[in-house]
VOTI-408221 format. One record per residue: x, z, y of N, C-alpha, C in turn; residue number from 1. Coordinates in Angstrom, 1 decimal. Example, Ala and Ser with C-alpha at 12.3 -4.5 7.8 and 13.67 -1.06 7.14 Angstrom:
BEGIN
     n.u     n.w     n.v    ca.u    ca.w    ca.v     c.u     c.w     c.v  vexvo
    13.2     7.8    -5.7    12.3     7.8    -4.5    13.2     7.8    -3.3      1
    12.8     7.1    -2.2    13.7     7.1    -1.1    12.9     7.9     0.0      2
END
This chain:
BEGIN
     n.u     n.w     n.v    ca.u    ca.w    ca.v     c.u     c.w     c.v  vexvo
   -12.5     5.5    43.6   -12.2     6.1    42.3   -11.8     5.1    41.3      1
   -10.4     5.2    40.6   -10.3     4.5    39.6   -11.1     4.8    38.4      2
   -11.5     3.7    37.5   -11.8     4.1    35.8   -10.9     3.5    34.9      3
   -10.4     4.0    34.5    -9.9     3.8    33.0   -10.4     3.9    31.7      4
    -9.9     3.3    30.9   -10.2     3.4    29.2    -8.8     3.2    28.7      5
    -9.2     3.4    27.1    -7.5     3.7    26.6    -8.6     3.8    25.1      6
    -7.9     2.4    24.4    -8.3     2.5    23.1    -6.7     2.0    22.6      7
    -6.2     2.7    20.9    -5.5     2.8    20.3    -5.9     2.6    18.9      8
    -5.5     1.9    18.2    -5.8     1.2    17.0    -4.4     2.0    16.0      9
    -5.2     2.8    14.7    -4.3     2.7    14.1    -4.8     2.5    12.5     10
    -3.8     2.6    11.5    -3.4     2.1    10.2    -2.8     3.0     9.2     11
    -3.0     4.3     8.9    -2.3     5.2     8.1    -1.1     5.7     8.9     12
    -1.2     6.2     9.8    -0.1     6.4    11.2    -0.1     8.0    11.1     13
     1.3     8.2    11.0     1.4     9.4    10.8     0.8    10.6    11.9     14
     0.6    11.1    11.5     0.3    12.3    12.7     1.1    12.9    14.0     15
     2.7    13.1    13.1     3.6    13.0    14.5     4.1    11.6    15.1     16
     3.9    10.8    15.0     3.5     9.2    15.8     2.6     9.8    16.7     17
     1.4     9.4    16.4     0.0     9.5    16.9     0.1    10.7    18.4     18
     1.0    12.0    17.6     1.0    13.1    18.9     2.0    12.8    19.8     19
     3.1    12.0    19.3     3.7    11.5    20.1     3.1    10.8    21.4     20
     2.4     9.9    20.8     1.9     8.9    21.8     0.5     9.4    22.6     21
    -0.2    10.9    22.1    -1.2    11.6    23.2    -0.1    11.9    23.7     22
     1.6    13.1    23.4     1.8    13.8    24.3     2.0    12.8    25.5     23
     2.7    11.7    25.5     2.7    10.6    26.7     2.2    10.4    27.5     24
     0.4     9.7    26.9    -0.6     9.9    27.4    -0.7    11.0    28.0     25
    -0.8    12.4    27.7    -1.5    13.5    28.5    -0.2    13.6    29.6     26
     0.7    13.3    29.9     2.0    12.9    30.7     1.8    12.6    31.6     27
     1.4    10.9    31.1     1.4     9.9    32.3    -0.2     9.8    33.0     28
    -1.4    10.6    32.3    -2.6    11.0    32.9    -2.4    12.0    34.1     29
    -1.5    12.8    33.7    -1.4    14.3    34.8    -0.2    13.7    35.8     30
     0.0    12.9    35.4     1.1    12.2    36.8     0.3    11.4    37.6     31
    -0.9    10.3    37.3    -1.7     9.5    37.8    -2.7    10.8    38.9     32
    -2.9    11.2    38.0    -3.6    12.1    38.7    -3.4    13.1    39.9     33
    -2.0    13.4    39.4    -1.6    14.0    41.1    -1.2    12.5    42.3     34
    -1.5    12.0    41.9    -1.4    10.4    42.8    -2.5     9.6    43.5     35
    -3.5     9.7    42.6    -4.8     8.7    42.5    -5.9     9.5    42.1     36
    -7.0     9.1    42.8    -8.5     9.8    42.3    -8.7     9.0    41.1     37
    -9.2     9.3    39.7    -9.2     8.8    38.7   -10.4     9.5    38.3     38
   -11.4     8.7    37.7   -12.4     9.2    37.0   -12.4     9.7    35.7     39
   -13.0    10.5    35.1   -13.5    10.8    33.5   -12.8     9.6    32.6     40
   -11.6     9.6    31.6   -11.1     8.7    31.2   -11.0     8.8    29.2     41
   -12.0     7.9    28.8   -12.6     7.7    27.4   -11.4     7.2    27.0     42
   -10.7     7.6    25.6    -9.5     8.0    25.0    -9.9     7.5    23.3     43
    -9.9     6.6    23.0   -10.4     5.8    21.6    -9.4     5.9    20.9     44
    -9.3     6.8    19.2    -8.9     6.3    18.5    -9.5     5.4    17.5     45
    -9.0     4.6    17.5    -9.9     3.6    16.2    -9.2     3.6    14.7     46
    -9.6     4.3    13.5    -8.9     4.5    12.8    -9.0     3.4    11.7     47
    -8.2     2.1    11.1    -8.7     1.5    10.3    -8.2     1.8     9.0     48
    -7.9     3.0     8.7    -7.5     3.5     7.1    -9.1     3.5     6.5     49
    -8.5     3.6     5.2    -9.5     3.3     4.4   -10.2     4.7     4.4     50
    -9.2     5.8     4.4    -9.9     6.9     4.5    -9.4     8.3     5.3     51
   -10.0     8.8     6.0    -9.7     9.6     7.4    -8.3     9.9     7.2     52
    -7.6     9.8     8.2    -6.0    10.2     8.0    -5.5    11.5     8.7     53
    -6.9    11.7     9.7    -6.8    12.7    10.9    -7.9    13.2    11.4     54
    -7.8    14.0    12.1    -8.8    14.4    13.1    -8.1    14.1    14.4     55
    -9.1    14.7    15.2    -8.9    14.8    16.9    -8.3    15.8    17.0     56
    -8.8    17.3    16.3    -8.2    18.9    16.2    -7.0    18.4    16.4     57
    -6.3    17.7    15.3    -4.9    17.9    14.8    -4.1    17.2    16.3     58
    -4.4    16.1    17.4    -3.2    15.9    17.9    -3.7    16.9    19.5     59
    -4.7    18.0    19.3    -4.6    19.0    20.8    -4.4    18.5    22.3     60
    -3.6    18.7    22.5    -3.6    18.4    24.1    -4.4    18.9    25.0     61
    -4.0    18.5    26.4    -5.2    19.1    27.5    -5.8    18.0    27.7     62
    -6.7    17.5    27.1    -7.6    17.0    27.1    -8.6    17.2    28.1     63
    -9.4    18.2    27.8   -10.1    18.5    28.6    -9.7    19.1    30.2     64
    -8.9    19.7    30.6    -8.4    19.8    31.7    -7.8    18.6    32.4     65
    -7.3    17.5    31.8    -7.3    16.3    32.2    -8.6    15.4    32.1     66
    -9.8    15.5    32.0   -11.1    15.1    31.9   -10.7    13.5    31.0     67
    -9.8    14.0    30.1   -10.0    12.6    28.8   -11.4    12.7    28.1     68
   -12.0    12.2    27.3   -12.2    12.5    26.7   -11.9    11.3    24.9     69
   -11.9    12.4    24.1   -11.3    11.6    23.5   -12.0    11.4    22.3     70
   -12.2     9.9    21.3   -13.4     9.5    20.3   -12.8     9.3    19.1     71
   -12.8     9.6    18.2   -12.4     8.9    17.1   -13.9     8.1    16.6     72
   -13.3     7.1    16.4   -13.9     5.4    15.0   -13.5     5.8    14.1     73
   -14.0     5.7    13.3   -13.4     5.7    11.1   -14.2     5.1    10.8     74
   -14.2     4.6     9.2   -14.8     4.9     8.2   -15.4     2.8     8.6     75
   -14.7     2.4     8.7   -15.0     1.1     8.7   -14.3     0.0     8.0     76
   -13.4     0.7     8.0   -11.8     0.0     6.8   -11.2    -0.7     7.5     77
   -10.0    -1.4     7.3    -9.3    -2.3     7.3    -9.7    -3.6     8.3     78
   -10.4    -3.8     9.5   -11.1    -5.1     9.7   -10.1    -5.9    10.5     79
    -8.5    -5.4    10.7    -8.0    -6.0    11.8    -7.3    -5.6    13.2     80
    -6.5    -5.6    13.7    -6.0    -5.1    15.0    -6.9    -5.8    15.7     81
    -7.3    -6.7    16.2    -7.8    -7.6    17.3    -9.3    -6.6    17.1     82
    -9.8    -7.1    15.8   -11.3    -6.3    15.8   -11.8    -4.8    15.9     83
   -11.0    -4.2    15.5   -11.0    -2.6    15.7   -10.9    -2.7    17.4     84
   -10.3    -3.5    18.3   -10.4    -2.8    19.6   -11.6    -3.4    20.1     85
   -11.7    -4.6    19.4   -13.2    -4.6    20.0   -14.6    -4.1    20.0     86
   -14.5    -2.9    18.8   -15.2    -1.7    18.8   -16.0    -1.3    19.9     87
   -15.0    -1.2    20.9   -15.2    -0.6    22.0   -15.7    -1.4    23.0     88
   -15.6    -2.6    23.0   -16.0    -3.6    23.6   -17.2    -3.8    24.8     89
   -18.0    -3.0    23.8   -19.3    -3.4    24.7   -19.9    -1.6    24.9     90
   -18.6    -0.9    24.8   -18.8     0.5    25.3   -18.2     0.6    26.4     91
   -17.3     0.5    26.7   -16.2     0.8    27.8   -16.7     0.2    29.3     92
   -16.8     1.1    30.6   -17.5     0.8    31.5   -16.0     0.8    33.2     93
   -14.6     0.8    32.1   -13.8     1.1    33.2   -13.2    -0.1    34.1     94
   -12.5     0.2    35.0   -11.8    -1.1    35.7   -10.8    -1.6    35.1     95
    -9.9    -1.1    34.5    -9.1    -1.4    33.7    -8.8    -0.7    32.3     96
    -8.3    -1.7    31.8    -8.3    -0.8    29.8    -6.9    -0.9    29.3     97
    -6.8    -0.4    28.6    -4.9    -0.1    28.4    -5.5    -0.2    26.7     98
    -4.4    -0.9    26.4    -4.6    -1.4    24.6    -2.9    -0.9    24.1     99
    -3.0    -0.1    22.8    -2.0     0.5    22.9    -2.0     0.0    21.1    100
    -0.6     0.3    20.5     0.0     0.4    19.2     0.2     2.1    19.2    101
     0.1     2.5    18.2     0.5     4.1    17.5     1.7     4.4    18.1    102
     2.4     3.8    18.0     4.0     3.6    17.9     4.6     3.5    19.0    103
     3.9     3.6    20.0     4.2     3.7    21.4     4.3     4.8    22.4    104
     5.2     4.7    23.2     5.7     6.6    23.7     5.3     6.1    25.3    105
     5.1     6.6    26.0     5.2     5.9    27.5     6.0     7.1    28.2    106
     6.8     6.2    29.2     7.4     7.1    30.2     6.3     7.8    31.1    107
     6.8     8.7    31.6     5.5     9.7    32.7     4.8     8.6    33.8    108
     5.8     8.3    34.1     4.9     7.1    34.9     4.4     6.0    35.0    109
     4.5     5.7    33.7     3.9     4.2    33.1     2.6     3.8    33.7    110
     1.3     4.5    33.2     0.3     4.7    33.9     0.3     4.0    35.6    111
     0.8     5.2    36.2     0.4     5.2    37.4     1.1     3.1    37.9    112
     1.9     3.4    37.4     3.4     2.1    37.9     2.0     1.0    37.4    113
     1.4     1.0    36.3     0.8    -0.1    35.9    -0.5    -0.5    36.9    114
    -0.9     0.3    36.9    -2.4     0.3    37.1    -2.1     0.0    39.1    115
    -1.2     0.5    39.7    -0.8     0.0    41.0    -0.7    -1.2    41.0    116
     0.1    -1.9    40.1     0.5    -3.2    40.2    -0.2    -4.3    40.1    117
    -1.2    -3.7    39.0    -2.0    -4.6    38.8    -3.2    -4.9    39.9    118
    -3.8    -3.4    40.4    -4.3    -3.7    41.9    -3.7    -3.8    43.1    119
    -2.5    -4.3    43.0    -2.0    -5.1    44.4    -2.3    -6.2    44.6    120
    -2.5    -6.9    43.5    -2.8    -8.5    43.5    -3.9    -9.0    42.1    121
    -4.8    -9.1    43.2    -5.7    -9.5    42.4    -6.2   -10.3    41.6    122
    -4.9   -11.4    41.9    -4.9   -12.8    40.9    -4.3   -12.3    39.5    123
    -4.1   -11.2    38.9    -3.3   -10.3    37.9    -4.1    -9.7    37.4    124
    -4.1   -10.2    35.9    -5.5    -9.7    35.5    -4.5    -9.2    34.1    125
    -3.8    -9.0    33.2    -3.1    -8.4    32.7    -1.3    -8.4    32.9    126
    -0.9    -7.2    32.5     0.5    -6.8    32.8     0.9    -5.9    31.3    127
     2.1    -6.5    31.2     2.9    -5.7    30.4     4.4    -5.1    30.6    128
     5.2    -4.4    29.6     5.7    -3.2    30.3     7.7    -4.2    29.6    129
     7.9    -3.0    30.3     9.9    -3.0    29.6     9.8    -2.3    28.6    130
    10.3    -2.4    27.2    10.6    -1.3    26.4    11.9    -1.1    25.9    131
    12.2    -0.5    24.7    13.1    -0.3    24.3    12.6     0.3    23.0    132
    13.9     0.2    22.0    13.1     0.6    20.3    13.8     2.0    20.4    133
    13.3     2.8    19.1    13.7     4.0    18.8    15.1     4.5    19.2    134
    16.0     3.6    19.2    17.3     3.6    19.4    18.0     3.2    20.9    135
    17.1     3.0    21.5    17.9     2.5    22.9    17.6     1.2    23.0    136
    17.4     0.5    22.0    17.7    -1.2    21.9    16.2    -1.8    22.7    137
    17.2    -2.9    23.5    15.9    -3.4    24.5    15.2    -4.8    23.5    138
    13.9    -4.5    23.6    12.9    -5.5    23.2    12.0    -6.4    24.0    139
    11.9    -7.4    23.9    11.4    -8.3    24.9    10.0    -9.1    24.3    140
     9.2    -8.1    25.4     7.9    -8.2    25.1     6.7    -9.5    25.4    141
     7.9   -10.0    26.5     7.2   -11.2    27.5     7.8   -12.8    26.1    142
     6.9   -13.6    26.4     7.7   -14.7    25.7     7.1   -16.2    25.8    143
     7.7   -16.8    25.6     7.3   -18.7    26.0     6.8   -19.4    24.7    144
     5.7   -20.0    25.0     5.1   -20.8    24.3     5.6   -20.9    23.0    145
     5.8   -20.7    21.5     6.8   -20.4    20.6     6.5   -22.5    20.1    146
     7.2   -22.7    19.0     7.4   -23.8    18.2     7.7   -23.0    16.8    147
     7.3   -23.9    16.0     7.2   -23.7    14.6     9.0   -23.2    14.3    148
     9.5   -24.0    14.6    11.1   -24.1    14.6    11.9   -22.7    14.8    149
    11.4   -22.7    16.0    11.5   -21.2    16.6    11.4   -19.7    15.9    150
    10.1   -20.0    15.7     9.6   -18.8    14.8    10.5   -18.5    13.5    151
    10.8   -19.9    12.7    11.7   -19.8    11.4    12.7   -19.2    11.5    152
    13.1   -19.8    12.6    14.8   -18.9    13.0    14.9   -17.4    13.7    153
    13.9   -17.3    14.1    14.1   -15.9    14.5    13.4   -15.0    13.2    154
    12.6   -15.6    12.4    12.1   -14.9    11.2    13.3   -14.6    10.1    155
    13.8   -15.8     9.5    14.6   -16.0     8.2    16.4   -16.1     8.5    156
    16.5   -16.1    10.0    17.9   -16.7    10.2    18.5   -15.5     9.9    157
    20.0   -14.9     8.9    21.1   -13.8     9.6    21.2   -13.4    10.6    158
    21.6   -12.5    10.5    22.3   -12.0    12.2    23.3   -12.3    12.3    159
    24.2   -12.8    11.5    25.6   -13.4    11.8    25.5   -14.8    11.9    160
    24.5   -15.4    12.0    23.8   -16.9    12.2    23.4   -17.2    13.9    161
    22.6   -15.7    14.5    21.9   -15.8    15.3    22.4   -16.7    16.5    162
    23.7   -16.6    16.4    24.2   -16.5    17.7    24.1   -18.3    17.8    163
    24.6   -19.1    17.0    24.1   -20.5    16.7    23.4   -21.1    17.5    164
    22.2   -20.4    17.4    20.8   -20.7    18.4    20.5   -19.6    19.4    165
    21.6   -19.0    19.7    21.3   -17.8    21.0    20.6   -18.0    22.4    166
    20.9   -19.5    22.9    20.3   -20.2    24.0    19.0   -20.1    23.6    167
    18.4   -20.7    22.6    17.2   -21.4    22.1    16.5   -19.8    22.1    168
    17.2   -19.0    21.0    15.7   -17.4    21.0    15.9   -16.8    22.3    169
    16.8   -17.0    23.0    16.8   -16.1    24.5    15.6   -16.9    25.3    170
    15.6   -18.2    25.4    14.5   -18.8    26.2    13.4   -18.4    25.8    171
    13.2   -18.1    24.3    12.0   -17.7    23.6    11.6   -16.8    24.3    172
    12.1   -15.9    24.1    12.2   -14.1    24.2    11.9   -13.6    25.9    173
    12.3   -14.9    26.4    12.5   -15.0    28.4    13.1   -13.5    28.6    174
    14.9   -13.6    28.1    15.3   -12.8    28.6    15.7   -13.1    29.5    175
    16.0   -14.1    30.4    16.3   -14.1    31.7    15.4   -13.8    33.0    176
    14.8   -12.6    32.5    13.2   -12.3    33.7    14.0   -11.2    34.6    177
    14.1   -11.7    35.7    14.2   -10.5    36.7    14.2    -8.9    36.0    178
    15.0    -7.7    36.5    14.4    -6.3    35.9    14.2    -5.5    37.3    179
    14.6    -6.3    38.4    14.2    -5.4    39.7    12.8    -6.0    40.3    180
    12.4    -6.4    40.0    10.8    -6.9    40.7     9.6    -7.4    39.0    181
     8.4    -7.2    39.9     7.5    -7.7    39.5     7.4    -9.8    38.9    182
     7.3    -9.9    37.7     7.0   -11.6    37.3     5.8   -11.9    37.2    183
     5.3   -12.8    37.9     4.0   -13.2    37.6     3.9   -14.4    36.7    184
     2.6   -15.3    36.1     2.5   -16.5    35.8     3.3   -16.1    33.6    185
     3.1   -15.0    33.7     4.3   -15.1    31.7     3.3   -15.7    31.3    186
     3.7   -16.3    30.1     3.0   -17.5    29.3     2.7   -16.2    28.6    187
     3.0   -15.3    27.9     2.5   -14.7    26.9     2.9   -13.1    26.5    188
     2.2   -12.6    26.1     2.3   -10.7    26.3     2.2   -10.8    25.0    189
     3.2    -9.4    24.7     2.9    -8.4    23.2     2.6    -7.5    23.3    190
     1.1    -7.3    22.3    -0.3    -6.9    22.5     0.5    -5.0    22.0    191
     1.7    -4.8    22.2     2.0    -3.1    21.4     1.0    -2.5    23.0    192
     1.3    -3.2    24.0     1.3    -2.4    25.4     0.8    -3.4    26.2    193
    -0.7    -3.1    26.9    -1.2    -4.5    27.4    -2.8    -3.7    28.7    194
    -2.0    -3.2    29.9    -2.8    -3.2    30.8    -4.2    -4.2    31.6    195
    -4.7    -4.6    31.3    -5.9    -5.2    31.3    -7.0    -5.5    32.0    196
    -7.0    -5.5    33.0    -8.7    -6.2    33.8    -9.7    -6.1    33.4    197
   -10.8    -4.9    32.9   -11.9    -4.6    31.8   -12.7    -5.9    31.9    198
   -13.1    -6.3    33.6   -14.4    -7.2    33.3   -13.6    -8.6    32.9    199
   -12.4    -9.1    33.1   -11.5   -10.2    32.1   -11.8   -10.2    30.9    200
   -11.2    -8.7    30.1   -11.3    -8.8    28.7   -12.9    -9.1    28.3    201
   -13.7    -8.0    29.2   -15.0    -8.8    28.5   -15.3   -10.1    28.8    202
   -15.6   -10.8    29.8   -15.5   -12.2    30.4   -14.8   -13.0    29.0    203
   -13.4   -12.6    28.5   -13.2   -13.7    27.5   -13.6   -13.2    25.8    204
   -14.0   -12.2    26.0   -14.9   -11.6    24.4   -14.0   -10.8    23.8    205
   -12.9   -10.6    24.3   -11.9    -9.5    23.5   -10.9   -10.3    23.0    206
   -10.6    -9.9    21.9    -9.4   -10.7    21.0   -10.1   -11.1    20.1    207
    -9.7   -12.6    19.6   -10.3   -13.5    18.5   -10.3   -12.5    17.2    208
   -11.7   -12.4    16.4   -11.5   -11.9    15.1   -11.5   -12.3    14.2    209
   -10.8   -14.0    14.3   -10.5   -14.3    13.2    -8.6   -14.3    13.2    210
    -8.0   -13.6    14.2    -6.3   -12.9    13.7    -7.3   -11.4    13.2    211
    -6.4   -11.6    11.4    -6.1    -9.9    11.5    -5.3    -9.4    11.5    212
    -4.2    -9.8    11.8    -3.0    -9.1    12.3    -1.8   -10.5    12.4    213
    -0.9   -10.1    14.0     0.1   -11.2    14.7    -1.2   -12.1    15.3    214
     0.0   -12.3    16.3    -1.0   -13.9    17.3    -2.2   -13.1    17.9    215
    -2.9   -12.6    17.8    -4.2   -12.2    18.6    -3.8   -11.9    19.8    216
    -2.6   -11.2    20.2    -2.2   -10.8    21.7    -1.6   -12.1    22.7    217
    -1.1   -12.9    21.5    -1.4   -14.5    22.2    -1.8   -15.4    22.5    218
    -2.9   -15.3    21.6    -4.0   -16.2    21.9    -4.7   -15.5    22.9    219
    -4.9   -14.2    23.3    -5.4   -13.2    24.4    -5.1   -14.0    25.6    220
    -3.6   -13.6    25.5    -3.0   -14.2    26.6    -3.4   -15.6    27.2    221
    -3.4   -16.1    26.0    -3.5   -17.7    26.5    -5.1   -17.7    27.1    222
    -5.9   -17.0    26.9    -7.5   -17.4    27.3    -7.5   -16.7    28.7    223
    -6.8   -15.3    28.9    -7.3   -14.6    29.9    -6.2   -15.5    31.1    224
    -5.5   -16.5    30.3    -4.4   -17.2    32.2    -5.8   -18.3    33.1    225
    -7.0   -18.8    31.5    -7.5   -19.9    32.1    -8.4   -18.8    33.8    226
    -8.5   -17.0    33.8    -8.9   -16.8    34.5    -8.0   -16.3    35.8    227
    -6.8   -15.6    35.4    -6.2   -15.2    36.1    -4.5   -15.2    35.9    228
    -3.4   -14.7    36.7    -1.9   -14.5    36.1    -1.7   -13.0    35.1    229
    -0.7   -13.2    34.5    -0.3   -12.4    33.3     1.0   -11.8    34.3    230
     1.8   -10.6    33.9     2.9   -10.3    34.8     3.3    -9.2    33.7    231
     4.8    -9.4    33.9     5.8    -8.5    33.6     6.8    -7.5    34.8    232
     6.5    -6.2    34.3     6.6    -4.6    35.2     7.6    -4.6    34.4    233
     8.9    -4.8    34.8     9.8    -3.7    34.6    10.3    -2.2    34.8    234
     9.5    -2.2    36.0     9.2    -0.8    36.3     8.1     0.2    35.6    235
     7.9    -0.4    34.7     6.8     0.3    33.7     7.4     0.7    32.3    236
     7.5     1.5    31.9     8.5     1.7    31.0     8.1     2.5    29.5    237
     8.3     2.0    28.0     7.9     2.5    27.1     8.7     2.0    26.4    238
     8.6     3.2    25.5     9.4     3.1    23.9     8.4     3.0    22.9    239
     9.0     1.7    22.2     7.9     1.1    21.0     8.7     0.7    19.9    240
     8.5     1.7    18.6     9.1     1.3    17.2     8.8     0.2    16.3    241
     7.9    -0.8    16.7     7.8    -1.8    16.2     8.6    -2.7    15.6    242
     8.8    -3.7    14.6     9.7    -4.7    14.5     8.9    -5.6    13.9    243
     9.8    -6.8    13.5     9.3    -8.0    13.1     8.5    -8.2    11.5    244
     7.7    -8.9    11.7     7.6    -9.2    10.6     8.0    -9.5     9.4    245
     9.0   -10.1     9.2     9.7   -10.4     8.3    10.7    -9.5     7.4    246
    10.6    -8.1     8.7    11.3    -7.1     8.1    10.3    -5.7     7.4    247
     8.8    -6.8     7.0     8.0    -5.6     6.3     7.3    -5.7     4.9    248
     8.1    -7.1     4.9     7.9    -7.5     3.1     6.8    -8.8     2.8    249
     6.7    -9.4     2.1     6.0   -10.6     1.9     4.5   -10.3     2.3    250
     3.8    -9.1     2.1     2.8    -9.3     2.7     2.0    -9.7     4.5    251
     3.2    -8.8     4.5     2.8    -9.6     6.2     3.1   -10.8     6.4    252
     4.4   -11.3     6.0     5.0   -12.3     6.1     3.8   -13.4     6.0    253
     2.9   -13.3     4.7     1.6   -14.0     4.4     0.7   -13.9     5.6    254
     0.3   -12.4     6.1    -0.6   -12.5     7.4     0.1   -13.3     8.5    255
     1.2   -13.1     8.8     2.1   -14.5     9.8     1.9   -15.2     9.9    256
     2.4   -15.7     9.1     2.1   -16.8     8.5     0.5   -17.8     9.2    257
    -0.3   -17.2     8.1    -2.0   -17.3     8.2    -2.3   -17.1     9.8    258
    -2.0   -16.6    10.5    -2.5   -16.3    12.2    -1.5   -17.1    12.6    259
    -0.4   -17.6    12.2     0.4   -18.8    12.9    -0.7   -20.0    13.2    260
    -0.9   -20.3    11.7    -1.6   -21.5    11.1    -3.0   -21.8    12.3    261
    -3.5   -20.3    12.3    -4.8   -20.4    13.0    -4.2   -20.5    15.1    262
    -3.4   -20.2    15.5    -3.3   -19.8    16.2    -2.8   -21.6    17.0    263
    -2.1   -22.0    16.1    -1.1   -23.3    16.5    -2.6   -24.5    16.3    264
    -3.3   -24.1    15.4    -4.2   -24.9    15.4    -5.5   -25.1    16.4    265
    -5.5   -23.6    17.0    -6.6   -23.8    18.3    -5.7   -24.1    19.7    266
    -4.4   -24.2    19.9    -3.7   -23.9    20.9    -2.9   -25.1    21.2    267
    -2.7   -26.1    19.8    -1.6   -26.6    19.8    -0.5   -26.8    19.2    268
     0.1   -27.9    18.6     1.7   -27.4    17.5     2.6   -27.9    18.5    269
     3.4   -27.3    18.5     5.2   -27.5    18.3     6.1   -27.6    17.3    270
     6.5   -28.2    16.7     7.6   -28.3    16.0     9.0   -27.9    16.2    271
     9.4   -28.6    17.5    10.3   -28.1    18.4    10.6   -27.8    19.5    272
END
């Protein structure tokens, strides 16, 4: 019997976001399930608004006919993406844990596609997915070791600039990854969509809580390779509205920033 967990972290996230991403969930559960014996599977919202934004009533589902069950967290504030999932930390008893963003839709078969892959080979201790944004537009989740240099230009440069340095962000971005097979060995995963190895995550303590937001899914990455390989599923497939930071106003830009600083400093600098 498989076990699962499934914790979701959110931030003032609207309600139809949020049902969005159960109806998925309740999707790619009832597809796993006509496939795989799957046990009783704990369903975490972690809410870090300041003050309740929802209930559980409000996003329904078959919940219980799919034996989710499903928790809300509140009432703790603001402490961070990385630390909100670690909430759960020293609750969660599954074989693998699935770490999700609000903002995230999964195809029906995401699920089942992931959680195969990753027990085929058991040097694979996290896996991430193909996406695409609201619009069709492909995003590239997988990516290489960044440099200071790097980051600038993909942060501050035009888009009528981009192309200048199109070699240099495509290497970043590792768009040249296979889309018909499984990659092993990725230097680095984004933490929207991040299938997981439970006794890994606990083995390396979760995600660092000193990112409170950006970089924690990389420095993840970087701790959980000293145990095992990272791998990119194309065959796994989600839609995630996410975008960059630079496109959400000076304040994040300041958290960027600050989790660059900390991130380059336990890991290493590049400049170029």
């Amino acid at each position: 019997m498989i076990k699962i967990s499934i914790s979701v972290v959110c931030f003032n996230s609207p309600i139809k976001q949020l049902k969005d991403l159960t109806d998925s969930i309740i999707a790619a559960v009832r597809f796993m399930r006509q496939r795989a014996e799957v046990g009783s599977i704990p369903f975490y919202f972690i809410d870090n608004s300041e003050l309740a934004t929802f209930s559980i009533s409000e996003l329904q589902g078959d919940f219980d006919e799919l034996s989710v069950q499903t928790k809300l967290i509140n009432g703790h504030g603001n402490i961070g993406y990385g630390s909100a999932h670690n909430l759960v930390l020293d609750e969660i008893a599954s074989d693998y844990h699935l770490i999700l963003n609000p903002d995230v839709i999964l195809e029906e078969d995401a699920l089942h596609q992931a959680i195969t892959l990753l027990m085929s080979e058991p040097k694979r201790k996290m896996l991430g997915p193909s996406a695409v944004g609201e619009k069709g537009e492909r995003q590239y989740l997988c990516k290489r070791y960044p440099s200071i240099s790097t980051l600038l230009l993909r942060g501050i440069l035009p888009n009528p600039l981009r192309h200048l340095f199109e070699k240099r962000l495509n290497y970043y971005e590792m768009r040249d990854l296979p889309e018909d097979r499984v990659t092993d060995d990725i230097p680095l995963l984004s933490g929207c969509f991040i299938l997981i190895d439970t006794p890994t995550l606990k083995k390396v303590g979760g995600f660092d809580s000193g990112y409170f937001l950006y970089f924690e899914d990389f420095d993840l990455s970087l701790r959980v390779k000293k145990i095992g390989t990272l791998a990119y599923a194309p065959m796994v497939r989600i839609t995630h509205a996410g975008g960059q930071a630079s496109t959400k106003g000076l304040r994040h830009i300041l958290m960027f920033s600050l989790s660059a600083l900390r991130f380059f400093g336990n890991h290493g600098w590049r400049v170029f």
